[in-house]
Every structure is written in C-alpha cells, then in structure tokens.
C-alpha positions as CSV (number, residue, x, y, z in Angstrom):
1,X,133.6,-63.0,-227.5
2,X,133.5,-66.1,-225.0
3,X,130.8,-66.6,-222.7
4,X,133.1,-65.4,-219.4
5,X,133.1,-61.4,-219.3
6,X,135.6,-61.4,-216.7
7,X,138.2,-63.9,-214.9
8,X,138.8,-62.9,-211.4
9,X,142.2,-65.5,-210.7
10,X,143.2,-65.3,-207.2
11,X,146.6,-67.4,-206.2
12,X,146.4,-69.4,-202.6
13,X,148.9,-70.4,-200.8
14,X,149.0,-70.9,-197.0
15,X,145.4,-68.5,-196.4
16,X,143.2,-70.9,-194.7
17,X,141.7,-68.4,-192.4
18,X,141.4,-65.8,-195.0
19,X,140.3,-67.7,-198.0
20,X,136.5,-68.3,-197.7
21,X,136.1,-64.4,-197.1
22,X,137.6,-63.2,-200.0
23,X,135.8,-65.8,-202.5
24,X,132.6,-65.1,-200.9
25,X,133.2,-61.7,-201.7
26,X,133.8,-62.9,-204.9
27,X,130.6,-65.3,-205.4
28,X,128.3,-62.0,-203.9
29,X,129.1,-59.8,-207.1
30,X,126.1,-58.6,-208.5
31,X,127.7,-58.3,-212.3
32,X,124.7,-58.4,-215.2
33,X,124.4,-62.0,-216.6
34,X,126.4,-63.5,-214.1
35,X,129.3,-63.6,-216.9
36,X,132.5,-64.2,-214.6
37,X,134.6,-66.7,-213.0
38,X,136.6,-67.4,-210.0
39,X,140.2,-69.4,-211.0
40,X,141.7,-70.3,-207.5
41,X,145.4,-71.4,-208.1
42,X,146.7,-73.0,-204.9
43,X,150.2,-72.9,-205.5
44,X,151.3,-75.9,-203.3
45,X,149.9,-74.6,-199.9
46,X,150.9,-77.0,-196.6
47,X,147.8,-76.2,-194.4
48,X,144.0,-76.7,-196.0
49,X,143.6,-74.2,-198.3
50,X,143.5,-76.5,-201.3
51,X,140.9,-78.3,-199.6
52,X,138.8,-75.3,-199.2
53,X,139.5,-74.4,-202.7
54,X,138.5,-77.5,-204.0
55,X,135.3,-77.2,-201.4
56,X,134.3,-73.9,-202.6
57,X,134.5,-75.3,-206.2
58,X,131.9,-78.4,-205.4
59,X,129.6,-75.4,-204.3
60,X,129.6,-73.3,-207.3
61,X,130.3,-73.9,-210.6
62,X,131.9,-70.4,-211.0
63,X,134.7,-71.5,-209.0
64,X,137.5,-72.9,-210.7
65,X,140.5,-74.6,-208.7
66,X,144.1,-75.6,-209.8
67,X,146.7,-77.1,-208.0
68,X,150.4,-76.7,-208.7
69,X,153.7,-76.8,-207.1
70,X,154.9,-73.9,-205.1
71,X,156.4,-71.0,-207.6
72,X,155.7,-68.0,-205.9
73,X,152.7,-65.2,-206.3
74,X,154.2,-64.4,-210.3
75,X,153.7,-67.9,-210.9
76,X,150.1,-68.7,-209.7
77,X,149.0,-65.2,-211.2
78,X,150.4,-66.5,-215.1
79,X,149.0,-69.5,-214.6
80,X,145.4,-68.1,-214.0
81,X,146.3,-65.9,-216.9
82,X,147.1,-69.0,-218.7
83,X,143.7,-70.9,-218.1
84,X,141.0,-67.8,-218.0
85,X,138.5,-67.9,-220.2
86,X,137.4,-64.2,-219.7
87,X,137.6,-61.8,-222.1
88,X,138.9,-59.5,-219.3
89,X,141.3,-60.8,-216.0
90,X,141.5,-59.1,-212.9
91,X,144.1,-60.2,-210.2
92,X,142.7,-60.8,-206.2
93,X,145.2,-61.8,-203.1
94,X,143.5,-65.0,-201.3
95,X,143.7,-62.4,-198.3
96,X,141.9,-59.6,-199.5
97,X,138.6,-59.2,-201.0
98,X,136.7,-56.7,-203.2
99,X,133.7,-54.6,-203.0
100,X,130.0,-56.4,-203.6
101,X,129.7,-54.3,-206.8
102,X,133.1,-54.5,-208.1
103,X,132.3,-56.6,-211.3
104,X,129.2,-54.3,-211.7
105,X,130.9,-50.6,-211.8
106,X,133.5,-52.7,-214.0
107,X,131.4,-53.9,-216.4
108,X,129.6,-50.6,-217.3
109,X,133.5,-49.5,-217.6
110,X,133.9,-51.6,-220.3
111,X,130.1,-51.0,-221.8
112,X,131.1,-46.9,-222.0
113,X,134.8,-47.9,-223.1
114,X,134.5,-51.0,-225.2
115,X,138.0,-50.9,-226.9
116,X,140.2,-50.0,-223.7
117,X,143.1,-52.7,-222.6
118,X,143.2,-51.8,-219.2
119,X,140.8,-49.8,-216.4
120,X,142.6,-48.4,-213.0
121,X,140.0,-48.3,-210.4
122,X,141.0,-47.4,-206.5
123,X,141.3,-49.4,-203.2
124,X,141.2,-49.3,-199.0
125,X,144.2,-50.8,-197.0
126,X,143.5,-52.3,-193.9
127,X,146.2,-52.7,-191.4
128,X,143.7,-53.9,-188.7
129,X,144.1,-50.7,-187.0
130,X,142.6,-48.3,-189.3
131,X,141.3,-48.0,-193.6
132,X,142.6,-45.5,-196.0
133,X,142.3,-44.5,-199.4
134,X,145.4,-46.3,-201.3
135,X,145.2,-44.5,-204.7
136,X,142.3,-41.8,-203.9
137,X,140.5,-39.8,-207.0
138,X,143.4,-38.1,-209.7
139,X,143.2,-35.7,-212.4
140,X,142.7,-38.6,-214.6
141,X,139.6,-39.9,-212.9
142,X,136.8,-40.7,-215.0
143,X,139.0,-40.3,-218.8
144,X,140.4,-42.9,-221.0
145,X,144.1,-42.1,-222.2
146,X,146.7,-44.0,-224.0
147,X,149.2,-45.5,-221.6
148,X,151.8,-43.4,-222.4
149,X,150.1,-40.2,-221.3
150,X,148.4,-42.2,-218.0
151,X,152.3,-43.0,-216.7
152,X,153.6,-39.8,-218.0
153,X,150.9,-38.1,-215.8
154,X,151.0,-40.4,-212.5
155,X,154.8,-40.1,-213.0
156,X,154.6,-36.3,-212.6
157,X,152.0,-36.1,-209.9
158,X,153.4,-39.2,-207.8
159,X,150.3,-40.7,-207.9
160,X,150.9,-44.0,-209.8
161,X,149.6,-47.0,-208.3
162,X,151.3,-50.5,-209.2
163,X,149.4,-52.7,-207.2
164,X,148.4,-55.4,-210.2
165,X,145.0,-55.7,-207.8
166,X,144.0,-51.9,-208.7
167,X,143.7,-53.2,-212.6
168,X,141.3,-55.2,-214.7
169,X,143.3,-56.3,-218.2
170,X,141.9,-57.1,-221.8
171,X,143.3,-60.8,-221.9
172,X,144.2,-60.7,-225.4
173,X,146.0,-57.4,-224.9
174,X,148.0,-59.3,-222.3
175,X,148.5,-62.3,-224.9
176,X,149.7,-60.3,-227.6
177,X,152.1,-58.7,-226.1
178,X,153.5,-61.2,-223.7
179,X,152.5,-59.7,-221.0
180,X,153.3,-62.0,-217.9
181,X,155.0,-61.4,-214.4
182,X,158.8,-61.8,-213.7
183,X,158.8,-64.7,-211.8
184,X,161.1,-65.7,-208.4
185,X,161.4,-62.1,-207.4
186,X,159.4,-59.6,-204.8
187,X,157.9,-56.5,-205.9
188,X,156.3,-58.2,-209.4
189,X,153.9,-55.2,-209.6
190,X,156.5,-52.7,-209.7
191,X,158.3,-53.8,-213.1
192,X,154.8,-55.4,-214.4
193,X,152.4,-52.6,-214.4
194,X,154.6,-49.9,-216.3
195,X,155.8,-52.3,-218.6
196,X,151.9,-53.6,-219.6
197,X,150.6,-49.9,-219.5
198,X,153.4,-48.8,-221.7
199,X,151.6,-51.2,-224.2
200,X,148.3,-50.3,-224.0
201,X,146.4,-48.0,-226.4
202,X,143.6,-46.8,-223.9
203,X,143.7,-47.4,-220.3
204,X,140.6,-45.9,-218.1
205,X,140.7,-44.8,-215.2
206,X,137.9,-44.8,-212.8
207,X,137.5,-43.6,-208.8
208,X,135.2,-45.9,-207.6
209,X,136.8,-47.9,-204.3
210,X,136.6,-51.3,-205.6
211,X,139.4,-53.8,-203.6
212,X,140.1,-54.0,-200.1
213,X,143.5,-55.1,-199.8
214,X,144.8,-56.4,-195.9
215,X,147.8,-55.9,-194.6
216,X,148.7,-58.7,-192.2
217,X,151.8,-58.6,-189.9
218,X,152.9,-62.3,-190.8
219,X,152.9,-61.3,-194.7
220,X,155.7,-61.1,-197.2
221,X,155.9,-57.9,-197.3
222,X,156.3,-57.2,-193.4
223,X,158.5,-59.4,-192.9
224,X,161.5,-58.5,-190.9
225,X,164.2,-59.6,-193.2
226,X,164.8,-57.3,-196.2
227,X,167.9,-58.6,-198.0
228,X,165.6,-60.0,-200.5
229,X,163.1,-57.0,-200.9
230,X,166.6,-55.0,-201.4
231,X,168.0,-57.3,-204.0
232,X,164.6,-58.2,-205.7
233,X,163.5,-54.5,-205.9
234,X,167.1,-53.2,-206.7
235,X,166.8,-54.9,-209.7
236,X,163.3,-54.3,-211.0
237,X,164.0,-50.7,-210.9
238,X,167.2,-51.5,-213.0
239,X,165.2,-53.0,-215.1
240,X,162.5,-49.7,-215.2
241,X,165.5,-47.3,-215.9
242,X,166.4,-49.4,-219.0
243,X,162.9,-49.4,-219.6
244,X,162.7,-45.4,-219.2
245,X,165.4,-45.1,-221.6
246,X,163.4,-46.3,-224.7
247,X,160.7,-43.9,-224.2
248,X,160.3,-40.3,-225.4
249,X,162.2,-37.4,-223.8
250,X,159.7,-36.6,-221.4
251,X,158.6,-39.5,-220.5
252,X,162.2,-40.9,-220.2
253,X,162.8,-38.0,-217.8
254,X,159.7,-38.6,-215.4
255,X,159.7,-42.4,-215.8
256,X,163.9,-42.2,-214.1
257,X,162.8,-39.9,-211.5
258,X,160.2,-42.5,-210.3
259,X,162.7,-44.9,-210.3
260,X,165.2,-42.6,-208.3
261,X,162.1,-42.1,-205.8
262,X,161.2,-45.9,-205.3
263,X,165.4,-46.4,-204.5
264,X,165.5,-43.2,-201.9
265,X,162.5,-44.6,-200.4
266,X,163.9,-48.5,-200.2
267,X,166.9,-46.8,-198.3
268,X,165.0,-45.4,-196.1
269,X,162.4,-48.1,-194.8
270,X,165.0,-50.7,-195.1
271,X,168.0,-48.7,-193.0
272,X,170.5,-49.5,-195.3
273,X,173.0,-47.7,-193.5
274,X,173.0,-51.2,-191.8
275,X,176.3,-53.3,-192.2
276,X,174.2,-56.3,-193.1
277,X,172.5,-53.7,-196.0
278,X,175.2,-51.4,-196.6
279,X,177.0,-54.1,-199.4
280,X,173.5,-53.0,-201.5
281,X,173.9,-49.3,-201.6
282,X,174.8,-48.4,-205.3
283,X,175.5,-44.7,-204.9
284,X,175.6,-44.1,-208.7
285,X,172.4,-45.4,-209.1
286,X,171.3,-42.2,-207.3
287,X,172.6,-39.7,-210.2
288,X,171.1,-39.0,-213.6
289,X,167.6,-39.2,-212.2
290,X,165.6,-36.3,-210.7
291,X,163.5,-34.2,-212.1
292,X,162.7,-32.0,-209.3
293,X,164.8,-30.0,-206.4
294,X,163.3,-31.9,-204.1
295,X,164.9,-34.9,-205.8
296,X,168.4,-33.5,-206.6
297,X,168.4,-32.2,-202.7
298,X,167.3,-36.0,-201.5
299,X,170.3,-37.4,-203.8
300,X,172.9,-35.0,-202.4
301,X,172.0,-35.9,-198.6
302,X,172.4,-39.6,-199.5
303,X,175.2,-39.7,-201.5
304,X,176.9,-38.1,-198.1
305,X,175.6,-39.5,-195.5
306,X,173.0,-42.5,-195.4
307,X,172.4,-42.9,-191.6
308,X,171.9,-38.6,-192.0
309,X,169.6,-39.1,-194.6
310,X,167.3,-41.2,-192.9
311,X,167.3,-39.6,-189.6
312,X,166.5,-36.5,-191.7
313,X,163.3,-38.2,-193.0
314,X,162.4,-39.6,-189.5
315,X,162.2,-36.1,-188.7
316,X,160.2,-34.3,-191.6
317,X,157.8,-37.5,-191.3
318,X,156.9,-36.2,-187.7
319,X,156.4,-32.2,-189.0
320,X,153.1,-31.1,-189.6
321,X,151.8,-31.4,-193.5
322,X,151.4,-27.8,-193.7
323,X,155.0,-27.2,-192.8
C-alpha cells in the first residue's frame, strides 16, 4: 500500500476566480492521517491559474501541480491518473468544491468495504440561484454490489449518475483495465462511467452529500452552440449501444433504453428540429430501444414529428408532478 490513501486530481484551465475555493476545500479535509493529495493539472490555462496553482503548491506540500499543453478536461483528468500516488483517485472540477468531511465519510467507506473498486456517493448543484440534490438516496444506498447489478438497477430506476465527480476509484482497478477517458470529445462521463463500472467487482454506494458541483453560465456545458454537444454525445451513446450489446439479456435491454433516453432528451434541449441541427437527427437510432411504453410512445412522437415532440415536452414540463 503507498503512503497516499487517496489522490484528489483536479484539472485547471482558465478558473482563476474559482480556483483557491475549491483547493481550500480540498486542504480543510479532516481525513485520519492526513493520507491524501491534491494533483492540480493546469492544462495550458491563458489567465493565472497556473500561477495560483503553483502558489498553492509553495504553501503545502499536499498540493501537487503539473503543467501541460491544452488537451481538454479527458486529458488533464488521465494525466492526474497517470501521476497519483493514491491508492484510491477521485476526480474535482477546479470550479467546484467538496464537503469538509468528504475524505473522512470516504475513508470509513473503504475501512467497512476494503476490497471495493469503486464507491458512488451524492452531490448539490448550484446554479447561483438555488441547490438541489443531483443523485439523492437510492435503493442501493448504503450496499455494495457488483457493477453489473449497480447499472442494471440505476438503468431501471433512471437514477444513474455519470458525473465522474460522484465517484472515488481503486487506482489499480483503473490501471488494469485501462480505464482512461475518451479524449477530444464532450460528455466524457457518459461513455466513461458505464464502461469502468461494467468492470468492477464491487462498487458501494453511499448517500452522504459529498461534492458541490457549480454551474456557471460561461461554462462548456451552457454554452449556446450545441453542434459539438450533438455530434460528441451522438457518438458516445453509439458507442454505449455497442457496449449494451455485449452484456447479458437484461442488462442489454435496460442498458439500450438508457441510451434511447439520453438521445430523446438531447433532441429536446438542443431543438434539433432546427435546420442548423436537423442534418444530426438519425431517426433509426430511435428504434430497437425502449423498454417501457413510455419509451415506445416518446419514439413514435419523434419519429413523426420533432418540432411536435418537443413542444409536447414543453408542455408536460409545465403540468403538475401529480398529473
């Protein structure tokens, strides 16, 4: 076992405002031993956040900086994979931050589940406006399951999270198997997280609000152009439906309508009944898919009418819950 429990590697690029919050959040754990680090990877930021990184690593020798060329978020997240000494890695944006006790509820995790390759703990977004509950407890809160049966049963209840920031990994678990990010795309999480749980033997999951992740209006993912989020996510979830297809029966079936729900949502936020969209809409991607009514009834409104379709869901989005 090395002498670093857990590597917390956080990429930086362009964060100067945000940066000194989330690695004092960071430096404030209040783990046993104080066995962690803090790998900052500035992936070629233009503004002074290397500096600050390189600061913040004069001030405590738990900090850790890197510098590299700008490769994207995939890129500065397998590099800190690359260089962590932990036994364990967990992934923070350089905008968010985590809870004082994070490290602490993790590490009894890992004392009551000493084998497991991966725990799942839950999160608050902030949209400066208001907090909520991004994952909230499941019915697999508090057990340890292979990974198989964790997807299988966040695949049936809709409740599977694949933000990378919501896991802690066994390093050597992600070594063996080669378990790195795609990199040059958008939506990484979403083809990384049931690919590395499909590999694991036991993954925990535990309900304790751990990560507070911000969502800023001049970020990625708001940003107003989505021909890239289209294309990037279009194929990830290509990729997933291949993916489904090796699995079990069940799991195949489940594992394809998840995919089917992440492409009927992605034509819905993005409007692609748009003419600068509409070359992206692959209507036989929609078939073959659902598990549920609910599903088969979504696919038959699209497949005739996308504009309908999403006006449809403007509506239902403005009914009342109980309805």
């Amino acid at each position: 076992m090395s002498e670093c429990r857990i590597s917390v590697i956080v990429p930086v690029y362009n964060v100067e405002k945000y940066l000194i919050r989330c690695v004092e959040s960071l430096l404030e754990q209040k783990g046993e031993n104080g066995f962690w680090e803090i790998i900052l990877i500035d992936d070629g930021s233009r503004d002074s956040s290397g500096q600050i990184c390189d600061n913040l690593a004069e001030k405590s020798s738990k900090v850790r900086v890197f510098h590299k060329g700008n490769g994207g978020l995939s890129s500065a997240r397998n590099k800190g994979i690359s260089v962590a000494t932990g036994d364990y890695v967990m992934f923070v944006d350089s905008d968010d931050y985590i809870e004082c006790m994070a490290v602490n509820a993790l590490e009894k995790t890992l004392k009551k589940y000493p084998m497991i390759d991966a725990i799942v703990f839950d999160g608050m977004e902030d949209n400066e406006k208001n907090c909520k509950v991004m994952r909230g407890k499941t019915s697999l809160s508090g057990h340890c399951v292979s990974g198989r049966d964790y997807l299988l049963e966040h695949y049936k209840n809709r409740t599977l999270s694949v933000e990378a920031c919501l896991y802690l990994y066994k390093k050597d678990f992600l070594d063996k198997n080669n378990l790195r990010f795609r990199e040059g795309i958008l939506h990484e999480d979403v083809e990384f997280t049931p690919r590395a749980i499909l590999a694991a033997d036991q993954v925990a999951e535990i309900s304790d609000t751990l990560y507070h992740y911000v969502v800023r209006g001049d970020s990625i993912s708001t940003s107003q152009n989505k021909e890239k989020n289209i294309k990037d996510l279009f194929q990830t979830l290509e990729k997933l439906n291949v993916l489904a297809e090796q699995q079990d029966r069940e799991l195949c079936l489940w594992m394809k309508n998840a995919v089917l729900n992440s492409y009927l949502n992605m034509i819905y936020e993005t409007r692609m009944y748009q003419a600068r969209y509409r070359k992206y809409i692959d209507k036989r991607f929609l078939f073959g898919k659902a598990a549920t009514v609910y599903n088969r009834m979504r696919v038959l409104l699209c497949f005739l009418n996308v504009h309908l379709y999403c006006k449809i869901n403007d509506i239902s989005k403005k009914l009342p819950k109980s309805f």
